[in-house]
N, C-alpha and C positions, 0 to 999 in steps of 0.2 A: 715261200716257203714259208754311138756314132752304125754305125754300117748304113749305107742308100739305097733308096729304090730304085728299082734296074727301070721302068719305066716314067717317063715324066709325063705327065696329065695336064691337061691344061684346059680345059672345061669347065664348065661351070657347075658349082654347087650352092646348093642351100648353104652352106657354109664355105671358110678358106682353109685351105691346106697348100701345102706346096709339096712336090712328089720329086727329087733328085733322079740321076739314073747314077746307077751302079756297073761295077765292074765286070757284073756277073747277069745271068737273062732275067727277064720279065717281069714273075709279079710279085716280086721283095717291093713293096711300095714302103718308102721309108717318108713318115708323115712330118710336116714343122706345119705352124700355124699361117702358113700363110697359100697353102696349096688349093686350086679350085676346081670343079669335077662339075662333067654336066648332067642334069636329071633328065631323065625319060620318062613318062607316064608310061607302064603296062595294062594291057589290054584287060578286063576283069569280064570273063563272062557270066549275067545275072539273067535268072528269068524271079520270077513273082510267085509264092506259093499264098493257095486258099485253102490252107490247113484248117487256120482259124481266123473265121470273119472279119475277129476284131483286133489284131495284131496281125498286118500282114507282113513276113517276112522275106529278103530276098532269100532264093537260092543258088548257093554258089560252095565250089570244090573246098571245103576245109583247107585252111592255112591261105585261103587268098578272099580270105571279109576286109571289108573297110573297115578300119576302129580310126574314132578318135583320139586315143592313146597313142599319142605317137612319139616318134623318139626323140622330137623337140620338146615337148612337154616334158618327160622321163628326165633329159638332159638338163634343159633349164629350169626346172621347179623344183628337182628334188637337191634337198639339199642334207648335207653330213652332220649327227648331232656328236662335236666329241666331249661332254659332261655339261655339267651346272652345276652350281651354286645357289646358295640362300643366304645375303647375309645375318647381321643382328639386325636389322630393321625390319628384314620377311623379306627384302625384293629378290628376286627370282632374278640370273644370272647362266645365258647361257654358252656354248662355244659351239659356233655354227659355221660348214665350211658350205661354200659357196661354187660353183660349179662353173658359173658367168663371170666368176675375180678368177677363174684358174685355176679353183682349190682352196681361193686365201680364205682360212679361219678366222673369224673375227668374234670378238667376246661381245653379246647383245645383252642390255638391263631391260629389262618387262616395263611398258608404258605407265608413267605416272601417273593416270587418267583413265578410264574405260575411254577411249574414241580416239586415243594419241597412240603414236607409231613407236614401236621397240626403240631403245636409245644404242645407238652402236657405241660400245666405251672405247673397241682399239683403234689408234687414228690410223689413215688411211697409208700409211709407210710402214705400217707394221701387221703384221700375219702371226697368228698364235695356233705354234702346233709346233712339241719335239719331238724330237729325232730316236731319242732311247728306245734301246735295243728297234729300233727303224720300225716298229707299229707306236711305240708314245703312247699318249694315254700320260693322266696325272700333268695338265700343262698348264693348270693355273689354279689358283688359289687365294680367296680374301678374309681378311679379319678387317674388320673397322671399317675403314675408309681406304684400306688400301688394299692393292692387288698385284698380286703379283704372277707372272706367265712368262714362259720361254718362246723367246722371237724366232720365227721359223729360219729368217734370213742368215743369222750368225750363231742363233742357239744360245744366244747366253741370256741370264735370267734378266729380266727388270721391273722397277719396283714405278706403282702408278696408283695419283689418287684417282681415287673413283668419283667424288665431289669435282673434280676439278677435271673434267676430261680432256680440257684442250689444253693444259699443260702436257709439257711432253715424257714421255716416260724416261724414267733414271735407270743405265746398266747397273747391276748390283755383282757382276762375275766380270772377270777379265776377257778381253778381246785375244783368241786364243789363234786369230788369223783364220778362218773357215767354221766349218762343223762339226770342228774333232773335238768339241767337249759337250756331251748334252745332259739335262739337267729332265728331272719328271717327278710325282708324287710326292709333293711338297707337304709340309705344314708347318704354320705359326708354333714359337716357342715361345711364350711369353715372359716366361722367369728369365729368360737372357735376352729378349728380346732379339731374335735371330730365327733364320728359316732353315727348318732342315728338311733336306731335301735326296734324291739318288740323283746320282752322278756316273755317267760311262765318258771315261776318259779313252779317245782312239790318237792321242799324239800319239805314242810309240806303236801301236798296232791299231789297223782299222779294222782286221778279223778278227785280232785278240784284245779285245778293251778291255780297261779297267773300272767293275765298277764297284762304288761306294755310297756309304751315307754319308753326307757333310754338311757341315751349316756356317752359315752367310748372314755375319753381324751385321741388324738393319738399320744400327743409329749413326752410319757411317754413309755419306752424299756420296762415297766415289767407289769405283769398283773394285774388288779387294780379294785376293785368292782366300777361297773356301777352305775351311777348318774337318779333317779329317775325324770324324768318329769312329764307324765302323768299316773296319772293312777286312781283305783275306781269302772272302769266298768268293767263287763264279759269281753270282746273282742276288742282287736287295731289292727289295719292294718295302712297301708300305709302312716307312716310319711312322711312327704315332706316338706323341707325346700325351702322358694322363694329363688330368685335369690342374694337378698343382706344380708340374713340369718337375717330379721327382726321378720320373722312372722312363725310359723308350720303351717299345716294343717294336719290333721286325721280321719279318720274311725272309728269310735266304736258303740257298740251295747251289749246288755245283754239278757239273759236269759226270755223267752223261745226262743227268734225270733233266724234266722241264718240273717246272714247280707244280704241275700238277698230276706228276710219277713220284718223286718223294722230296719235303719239303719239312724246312726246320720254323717256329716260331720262338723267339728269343725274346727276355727281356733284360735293360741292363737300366742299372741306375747312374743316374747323372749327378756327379761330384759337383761342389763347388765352385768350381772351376771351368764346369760345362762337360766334363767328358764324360762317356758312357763307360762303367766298368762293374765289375762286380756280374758278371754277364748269367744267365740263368735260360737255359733249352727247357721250353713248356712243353713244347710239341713237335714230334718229329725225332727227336736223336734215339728213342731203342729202336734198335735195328729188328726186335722182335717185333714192334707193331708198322706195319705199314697203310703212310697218310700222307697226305699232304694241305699241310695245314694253311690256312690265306686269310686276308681281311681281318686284322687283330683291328678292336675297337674298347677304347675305354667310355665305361658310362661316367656320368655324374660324379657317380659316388666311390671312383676310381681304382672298378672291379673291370678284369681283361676278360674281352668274350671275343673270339673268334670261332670259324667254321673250317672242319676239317670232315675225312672220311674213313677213320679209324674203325674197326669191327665190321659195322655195317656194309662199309664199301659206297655209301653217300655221305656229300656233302652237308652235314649237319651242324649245327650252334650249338659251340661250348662255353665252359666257362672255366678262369684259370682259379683255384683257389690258393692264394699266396703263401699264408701261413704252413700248410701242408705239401707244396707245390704239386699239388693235386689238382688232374683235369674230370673234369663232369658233364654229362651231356645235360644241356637245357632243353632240349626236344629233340626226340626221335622219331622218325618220318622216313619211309622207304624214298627219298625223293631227294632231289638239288636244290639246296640254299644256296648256292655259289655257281659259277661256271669257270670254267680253264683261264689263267692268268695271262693272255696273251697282249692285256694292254694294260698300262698303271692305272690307278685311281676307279679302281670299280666298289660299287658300294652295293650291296645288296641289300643290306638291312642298316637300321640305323636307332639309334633311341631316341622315343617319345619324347619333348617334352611338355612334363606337369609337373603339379604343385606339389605333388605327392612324395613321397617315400618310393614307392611302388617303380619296379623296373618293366617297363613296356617297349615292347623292339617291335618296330613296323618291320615286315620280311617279306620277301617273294621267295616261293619255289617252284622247282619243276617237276610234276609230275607223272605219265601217262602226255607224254607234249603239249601238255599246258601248264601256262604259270599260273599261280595264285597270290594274291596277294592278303596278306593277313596281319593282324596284331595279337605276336606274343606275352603273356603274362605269366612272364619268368616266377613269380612267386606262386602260381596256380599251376603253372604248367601245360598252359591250355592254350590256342590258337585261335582268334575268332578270323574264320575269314573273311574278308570284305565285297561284297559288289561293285566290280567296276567292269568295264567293257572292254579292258585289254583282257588277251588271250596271252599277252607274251608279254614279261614285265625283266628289265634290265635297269636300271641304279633308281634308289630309294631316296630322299635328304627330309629330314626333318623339318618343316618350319614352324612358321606362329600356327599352335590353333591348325593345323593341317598336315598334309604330307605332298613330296612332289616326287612325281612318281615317271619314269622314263619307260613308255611300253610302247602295244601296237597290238592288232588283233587281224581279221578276215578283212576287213574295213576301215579301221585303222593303220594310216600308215606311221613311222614312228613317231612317237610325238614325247610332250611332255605336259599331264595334266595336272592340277590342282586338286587333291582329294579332302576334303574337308570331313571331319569326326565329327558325332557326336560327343556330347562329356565322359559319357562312357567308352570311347574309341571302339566301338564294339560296330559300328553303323556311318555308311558315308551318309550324309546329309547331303555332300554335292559335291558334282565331279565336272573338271572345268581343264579343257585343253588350253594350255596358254603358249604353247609352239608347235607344228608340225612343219614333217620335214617335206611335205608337198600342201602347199597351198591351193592346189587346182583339185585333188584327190576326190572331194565329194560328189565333184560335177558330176563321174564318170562311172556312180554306186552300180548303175545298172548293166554295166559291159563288165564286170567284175566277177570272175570264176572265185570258188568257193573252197577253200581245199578243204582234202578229204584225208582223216589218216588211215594210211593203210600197214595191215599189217602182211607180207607175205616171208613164205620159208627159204632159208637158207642150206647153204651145200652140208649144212650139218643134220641132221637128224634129229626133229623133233625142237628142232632151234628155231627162231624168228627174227626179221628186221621191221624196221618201220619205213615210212616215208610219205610224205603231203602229196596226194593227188589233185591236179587242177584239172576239169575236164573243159574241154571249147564250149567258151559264154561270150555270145554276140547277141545284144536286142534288135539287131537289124536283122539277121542274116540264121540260115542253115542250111545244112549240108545236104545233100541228096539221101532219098532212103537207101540204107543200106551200105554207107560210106562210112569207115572209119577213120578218124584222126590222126596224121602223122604224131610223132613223139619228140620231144626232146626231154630229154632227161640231165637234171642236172646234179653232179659231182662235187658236194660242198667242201669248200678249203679248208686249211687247218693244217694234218686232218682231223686234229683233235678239236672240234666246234661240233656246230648242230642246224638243222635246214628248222627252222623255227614257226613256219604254216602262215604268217603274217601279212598283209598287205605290201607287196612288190609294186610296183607298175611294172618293173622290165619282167614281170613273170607275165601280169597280166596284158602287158606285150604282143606275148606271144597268142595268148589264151582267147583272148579278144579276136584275134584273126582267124583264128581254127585251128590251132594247138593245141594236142595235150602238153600238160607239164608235167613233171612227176623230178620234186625234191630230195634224195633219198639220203636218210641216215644211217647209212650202213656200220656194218660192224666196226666199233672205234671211234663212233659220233658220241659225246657228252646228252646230260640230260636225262641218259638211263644209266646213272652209277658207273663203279669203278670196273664192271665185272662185263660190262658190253663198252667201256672204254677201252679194257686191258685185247677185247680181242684182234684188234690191230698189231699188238706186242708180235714182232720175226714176222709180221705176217701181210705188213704193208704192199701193196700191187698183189693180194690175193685175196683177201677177205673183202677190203672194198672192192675189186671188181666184179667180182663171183656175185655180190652183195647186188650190184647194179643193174649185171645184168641178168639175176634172178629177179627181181623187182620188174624191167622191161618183159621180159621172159611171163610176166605171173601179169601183166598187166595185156597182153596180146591172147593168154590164152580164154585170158575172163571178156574177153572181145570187145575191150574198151578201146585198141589202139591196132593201129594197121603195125603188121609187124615186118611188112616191107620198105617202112618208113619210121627207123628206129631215130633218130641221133642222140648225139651225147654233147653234154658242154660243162666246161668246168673250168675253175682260174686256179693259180699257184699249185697246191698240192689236190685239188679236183682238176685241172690237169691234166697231173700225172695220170689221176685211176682214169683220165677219157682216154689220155693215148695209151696206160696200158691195157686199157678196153679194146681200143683198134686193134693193138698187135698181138695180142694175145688171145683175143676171142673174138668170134665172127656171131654178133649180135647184131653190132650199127652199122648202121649203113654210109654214114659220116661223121664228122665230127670237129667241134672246134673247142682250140684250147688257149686259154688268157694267161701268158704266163707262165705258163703251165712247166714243168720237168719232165723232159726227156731223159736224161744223163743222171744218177742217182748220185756215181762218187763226184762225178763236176760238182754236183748241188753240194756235197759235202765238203770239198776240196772249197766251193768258193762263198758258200754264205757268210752270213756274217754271226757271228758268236753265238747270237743268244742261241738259234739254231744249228750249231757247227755241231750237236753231236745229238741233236734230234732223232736223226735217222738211224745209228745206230740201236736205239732200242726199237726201231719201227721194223728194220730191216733183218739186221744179222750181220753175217761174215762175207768176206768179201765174193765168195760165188754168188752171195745171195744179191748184194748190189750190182754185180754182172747181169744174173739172168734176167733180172726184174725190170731192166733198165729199156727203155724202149727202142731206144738209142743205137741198140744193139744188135736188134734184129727190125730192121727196117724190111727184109724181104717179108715180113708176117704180113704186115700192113697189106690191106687190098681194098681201103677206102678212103675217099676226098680228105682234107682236112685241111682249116682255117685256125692260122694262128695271128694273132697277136703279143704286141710285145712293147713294154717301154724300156725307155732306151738309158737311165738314170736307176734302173733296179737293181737294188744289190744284195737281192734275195736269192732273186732267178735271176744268172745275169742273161741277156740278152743273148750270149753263145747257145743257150740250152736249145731258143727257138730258130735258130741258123742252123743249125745242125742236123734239125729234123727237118728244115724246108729245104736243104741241099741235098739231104739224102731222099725226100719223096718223090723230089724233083727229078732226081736221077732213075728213078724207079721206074716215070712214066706216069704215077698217080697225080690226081687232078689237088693240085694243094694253093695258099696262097699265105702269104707272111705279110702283116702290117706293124710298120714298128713306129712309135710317135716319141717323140724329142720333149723331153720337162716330163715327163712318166717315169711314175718308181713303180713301186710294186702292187697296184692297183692302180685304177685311171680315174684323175680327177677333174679333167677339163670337158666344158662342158662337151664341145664340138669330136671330142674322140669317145664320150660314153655314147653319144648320139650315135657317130659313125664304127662303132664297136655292132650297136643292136644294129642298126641297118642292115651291116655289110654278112651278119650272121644267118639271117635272118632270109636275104635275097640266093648265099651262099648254098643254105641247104634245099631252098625253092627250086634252085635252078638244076642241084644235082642229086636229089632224093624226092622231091616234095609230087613233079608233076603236075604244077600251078603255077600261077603269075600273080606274085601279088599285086595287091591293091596301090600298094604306096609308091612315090614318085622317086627311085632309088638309083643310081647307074651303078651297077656292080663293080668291082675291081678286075680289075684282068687274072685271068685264073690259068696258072701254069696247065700245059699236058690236057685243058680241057676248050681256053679261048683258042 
């Protein structure tokens, strides 16, 4: 948002797993790391086309080409960016998770040298990634020579010279016995010399946490309970201390909204003493205007600018004027400076700096689904935007003389480059990737599908959605004349986010072998304002489904895709709209879901906070989380479905996807359940993101597709169909 596999395996695989049996039949495979499964080569029949002379191609049934892209590559190359840094010296500082450690995030410094290897700063017994509100985000921070980040192991903060890497890191928080205290979106206080930081305390409640801002005196060697500043509301974000450490700034919001349905920006001055009081609502408290305000940032000259979507209904750069307590928009733009607040520590824009007076803020926005990136000059009011080759740009940091910039494009997969200004910042002079999160990415430019945006109509009248088309791009290989493309369609989570058109491998996955893809941002996706966000509001499992499967629907009639070969796939709340796509509408033909919600009040009965009353503005009244719930009407269902599941999620727990494989299972329909042990609420090892695409992939071949693929795969045992 524990239980075992009934059969044991004992074969051999490209990789290890171990499969239990359960109490119950067949193909509940409940996965640990140590299980082995045997491969089979499938048959691939290819003849030779002399289309053209000079590029001869094989031909062969769509969905069963050879790609090089394969799900070992996918799995062990690609790896998770969660932020960066810049210190005062300019070195570039990033948090990268690793797929091959298990998931472990470790903070990398940019090579000292052009020809020398990244420096890994976290030692090897410690993992950098918190737990707040369970997506984190905001999990490390440096000033000086020192850094500080929350240990994934224990969650409590600790303090670490960066000079010194093989000294070992100092806890600065108390040993609280487990994970029940987590710490995120930190920053240096200078004038007390102390970190202040948000705090979700789960001692007394794991669904009802406590969270706050608090700070953490650092001239003290031993670990010491945190000093309570603000606190009272549901939710804090983004403390920020000005420049002379007079005044905070903050984010907060409460229960039912998410921060970005309505949201308060506050500033309070800090006493002598260090407390915050004298407390002042910049943005957010009249209940006449509705915003939601995020990313409060103090420039230089110790003026608050943050982005909210007051009037307009987009995310725009304001500015607070103090003396007045008067807000002003710094640029107006039908478009997103920001995106949905679902992790700490997002930066979209940042200030310049120079020698000047003059106030310049590097920005990205979203407009028509694409980002730009640009330099405002707040004193013109003007925008220049810049040339770079991302199509999709997510956090901004200022450094020497440059900008570093975290995006990704058709081609690019996500990276982080080095954009260097002219004196006038008006013009890149050079643009320089100094991390990507797949190393192998460019081998494979020419097996690479292109997306395509599309616009098609909804169940409303005179209405529209969007969504990224990939059509099947194989340089080896094509399909017969006359042969259309199986589909998978995929269901993006949230569901408040956005399918962003960017370089995937697990899209081009698919794409590469003879897939269509199709991304869709149906109604309620970010990126197009407040006013195609709001239409998911009561309307949750009907606007995205209708949305979905109008899109498959618009994409079969324009004869791009075989429409007896639909499927659907989606994780956590893309899930949901796949299964309530099966049971409620007869479009797919199959369908697999990650995660996914079945049960709408379980999902609200058992998430955890930050989410516990999400759904009610999605949903409604309790009929409405009845009928909508898939759970419920399992007789609707009349097609295959592949679920997965981790077994440590405390989003979705692991009952959502039991429930629907015992009830398909009893139906008679062809279903199958993977559930993997060290899995939260997404999957980070390498050997289950592998075996997630595989077993998807062979899944829908075997019961929709009409093909064999190429790759060397032994499918899982499939209830009602093995």
């Amino acid at each position: 948002m524990g239980f075992s596999g009934i059969a044991t395996l004992t074969r051999h695989y490209a990789f290890c797993y171990s499969v239990s049996v359960s109490p119950f039949s067949s193909s509940l495979i409940h996965i640990t790391p140590s299980t082995k499964l045997l491969t089979r080569k499938l048959s691939l029949p290819i003849r030779m086309s002399s289309t053209n002379p000079n590029v001869k191609k094989h031909i062969a049934p769509y969905g069963s080409w050879k790609s090089p892209i394969t799900a070992d590559i996918i799995s062990g190359s690609t790896k998770r960016l969660g932020g960066f840094s810049v210190d005062s010296l300019g070195h570039l500082f990033w948090l990268e998770s690793r797929p091959t450690e298990s998931g472990r995030a470790v903070i990398v410094k940019e090579p000292g040298k052009p020809g020398e290897d990244p420096i890994d700063v976290t030692p090897k017994d410690f993992a950098v990634r918190t737990l707040a509100q369970e997506y984190g985000g905001g999990d490390f921070c440096i000033q000086g020579d020192i850094l500080i980040f929350s240990n994934y192991k224990d969650q409590r903060l600790y303090k670490q010279s960066i000079s010194s890497i093989d000294s070992a890191p100092l806890p600065l928080t108390p040993d609280y016995g487990g994970r029940s205290v987590c710490y995120a979106d930190g920053v240096f206080d200078s004038r007390f010399n102390r970190y202040v930081t948000v705090r979700e305390d789960q001692r007394e409640s794991g669904i009802n946490a406590i969270t706050t801002i608090v700070s953490i005196d650092l001239s003290s060697n031993s670990d010491q309970e945190p000093m309570l500043l603000v606190g009272g509301n549901d939710f804090y974000a983004s403390p920020r201390i000005d420049p002379k450490g007079d005044r905070m700034a903050w984010i907060e919001w409460g229960h039912p909204n998410m921060s970005w349905d309505r949201s308060e920006l506050w500033v309070g001055y800090i006493s002598d003493n260090g407390d915050v009081q004298n407390r002042i609502c910049v943005a957010g408290g009249d209940p006449t205007i509705v915003e939601s305000p995020t990313e409060p940032l103090w420039s230089s000259q110790g003026e608050l600018y943050f982005v909210t979507d007051r009037k307009s209904g987009f995310w725009n750069i304001y500015k607070w004027v103090e003396s007045s307590n008067e807000v002003l928009p710094v640029y107006s733009l039908d478009a997103e400076f920001t995106r949905p607040l679902w992790v700490f520590g997002m930066k979209s824009y940042d200030f310049l700096k120079n020698h000047d007076q003059d106030t310049l803020i590097a920005c990205s926005y979203r407009e028509n689904g694409k980002s730009y990136l640009g330099v405002l000059d707040v004193n013109l009011g003007k925008i220049s935007v810049l040339d770079i080759p991302f199509t999709d740009i997510n956090n901004i940091t200022s450094g020497v003389q440059s900008l570093y910039v975290e995006g990704a494009s058709a081609v690019h997969p996500s990276s982080i480059a080095k954009v260097t200004l002219d004196d006038q910042r008006t013009k890149v002079i050079d643009f320089k990737i100094m991390w990507s999160s797949s190393s192998v990415s460019e081998m494979y430019n020419s097996y690479y599908s292109r997306p395509e945006l599309i616009k098609f109509p909804t169940d409303v009248p005179g209405q529209c959605a969007y969504a990224y088309f990939y059509p099947p791009t194989n340089t080896d290989f094509q399909a017969s004349h006359g042969e259309t493309p199986p589909l998978l369609l995929r269901s993006h989570g949230g569901p408040t986010a956005e399918a962003r058109g960017c370089l995937n491998l697990s899209i081009q996955y698919w794409t590469s072998r003879g897939w269509a893809y199709v991304d869709v941002n149906y109604g309620g996706s970010t990126g197009y304002g407040r006013e195609y966000r709001e239409r998911l509001l009561g309307s949750w499992g009907i606007v995205d489904v209708n949305d979905c499967c109008n899109c498959a629907k618009f994409l079969v009639d324009s004869g791009r895709v075989d429409g007896e070969r639909l499927c659907i796939t989606g994780s956590s709340a893309g899930g949901y709209t796949t299964l309530a796509a099966l049971a409620f509408k007869d479009v797919f033909k199959a369908g697999a879901s990650l995660y996914g919600i079945g049960d709408l009040q379980l999902l609200r009965a058992e998430t955890h906070k930050f989410e516990s009353h999400y759904t009610d503005n999605l949903v409604g009244d309790e009929k409405a989380y009845f009928e909508r719930s898939p759970i419920n009407f399992v007789d609707h269902f009349s097609c295959p479905i592949i679920l997965f599941q981790g077994l440590e999620d405390k989003v979705v727990s692991p009952d959502q996807a039991r429930k629907i494989y015992q009830a398909l299972k009893e139906k008679g329909l062809p279903v199958a359940l993977i559930e993997y042990e060290g899995e939260q609420h997404g999957f980070r090892k390498a050997e289950n993101v592998k075996f997630t695409l595989e077993q998807q992939m062979v899944f829908f071949a075997r019961l929709v597709g009409h093909f064999e693929v190429a790759d060397e795969v032994t499918p899982v045992k499939i209830d009602n169909f093995d």
